[in-house]
C-alpha positions in Angstrom: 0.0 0.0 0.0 1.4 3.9 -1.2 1.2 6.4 1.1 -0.2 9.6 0.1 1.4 13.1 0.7 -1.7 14.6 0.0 -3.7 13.4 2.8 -1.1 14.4 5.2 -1.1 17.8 3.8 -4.9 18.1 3.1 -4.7 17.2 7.0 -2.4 20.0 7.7 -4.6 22.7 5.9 -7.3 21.3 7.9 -5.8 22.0 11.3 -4.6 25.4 10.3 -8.1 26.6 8.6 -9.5 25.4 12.2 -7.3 26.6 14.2 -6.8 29.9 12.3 -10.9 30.0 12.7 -10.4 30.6 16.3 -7.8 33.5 16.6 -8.4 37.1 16.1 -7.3 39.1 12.7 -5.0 41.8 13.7 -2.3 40.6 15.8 -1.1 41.5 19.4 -1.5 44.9 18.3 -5.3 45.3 17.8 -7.4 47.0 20.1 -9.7 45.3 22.5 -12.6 47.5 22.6 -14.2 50.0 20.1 -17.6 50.7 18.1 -19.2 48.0 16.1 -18.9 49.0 12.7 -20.3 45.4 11.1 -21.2 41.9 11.6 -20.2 39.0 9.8 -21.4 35.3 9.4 -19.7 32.5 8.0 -21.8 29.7 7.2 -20.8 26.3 7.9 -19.0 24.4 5.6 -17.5 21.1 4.6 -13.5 20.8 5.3 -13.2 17.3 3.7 -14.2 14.9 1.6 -13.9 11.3 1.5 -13.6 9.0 -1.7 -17.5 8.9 -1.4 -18.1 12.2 -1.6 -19.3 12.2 2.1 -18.2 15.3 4.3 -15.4 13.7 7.0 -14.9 17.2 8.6 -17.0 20.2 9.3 -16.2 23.6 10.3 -18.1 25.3 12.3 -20.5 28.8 11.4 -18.2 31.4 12.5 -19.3 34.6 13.8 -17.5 37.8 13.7 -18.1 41.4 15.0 -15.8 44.5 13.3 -14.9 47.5 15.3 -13.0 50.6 15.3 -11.5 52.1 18.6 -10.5 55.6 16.7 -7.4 54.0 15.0 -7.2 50.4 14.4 -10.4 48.7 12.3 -10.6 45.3 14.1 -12.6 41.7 13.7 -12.9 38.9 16.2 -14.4 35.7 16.3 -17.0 35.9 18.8 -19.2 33.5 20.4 -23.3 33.1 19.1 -24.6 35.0 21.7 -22.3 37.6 21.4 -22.8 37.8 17.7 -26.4 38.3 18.8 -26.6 40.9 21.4 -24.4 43.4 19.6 -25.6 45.6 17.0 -23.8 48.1 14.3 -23.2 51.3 16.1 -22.6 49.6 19.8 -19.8 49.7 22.4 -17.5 46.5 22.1 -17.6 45.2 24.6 -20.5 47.0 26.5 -19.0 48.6 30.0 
């Protein structure tokens, strides 16, 4: 029996797309509080496939709120509820 690169690699990309799903955008640098300035919701989505065709690995809807603190324009990955409560024009995170 061959091994294949590819799955290794295809399990690679998978790890990094998950993990990556998870961290902010921006850095150490971004600001940690500012005015919601949009809203944005990834579906969910198939990560891979098997020989079938059948989806082996899903990833997640991921919800993320934008905001500005003056300077910096930032986006996080927030959780559901989160996603929910806040509204263009509000305080992240309300004081």
């Amino acid at each position: 029996m061959a091994r294949r690169p590819g799955r290794r690699l295809l399990a690679g990309v998978c790890l990094l797309a998950v993990a990556l799903a998870g961290c902010d955008r921006g850095g150490d640098a971004t600001p940690t509080s500012g005015t919601v300035t949009d809203k944005k919701l990834d579906p969910p989505r198939c990560g891979a496939w098997n020989k079938q065709h059948q989806c082996t690995h899903r990833i997640p809807t991921r919800y993320e709120i934008c905001f500005e603190d003056g300077k910096k324009h930032t986006c996080r990955t927030v959780p559901q509820h989160d996603w929910e409560r806040y509204k263009v024009g509000d305080h992240y995170p309300a004081s």
